[in-house]
C-alpha positions, 0 to 999 in steps of 0.5 A: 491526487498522487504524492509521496509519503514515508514507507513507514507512514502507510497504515496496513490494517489486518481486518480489511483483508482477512483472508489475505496471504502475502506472496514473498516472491512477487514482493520479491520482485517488486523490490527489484523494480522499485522505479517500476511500480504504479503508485499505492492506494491509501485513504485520507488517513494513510489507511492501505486499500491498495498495493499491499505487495507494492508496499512491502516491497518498498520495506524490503527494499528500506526505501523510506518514501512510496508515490501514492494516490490519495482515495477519500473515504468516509466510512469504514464500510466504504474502506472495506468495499474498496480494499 
């Protein structure tokens, strides 16, 4: 199901990408194309498992809603296997 929700509303939780290193050019490009981009992923409790690029790029760019399609999770487990 996809929908909008405020930026700020998106959960990033560090622990589900432990190894992760942004790239500030491609959030940089993205914050260009904003129209562009497909919508984020984020479970039910707006926990981040997709998109992480997509969602700064939203910051940067200080637009305050982002589309996002809704994954139901129900376990920590699950959560981590789809991030």
């Amino acid at each position: 199901m996809e929908k909008k929700m405020k930026t700020i509303d998106v959960v990033y939780r560090k622990d589900l990408y432990p190894r992760f290193e942004p790239d500030q050019q491609a959030i940089q490009r993205y914050a260009d194309s904003i129209e562009y981009l497909p919508p984020i992923k984020v479970n039910q409790d707006n926990i981040l498992i997709d998109g992480f690029h997509r969602w700064k790029a939203h910051q940067v760019a200080k637009v305050e809603e982002i589309k996002t399609e809704v994954i139901e999770t129900g376990s920590d487990k699950e959560l981590k296997r789809l991030a």
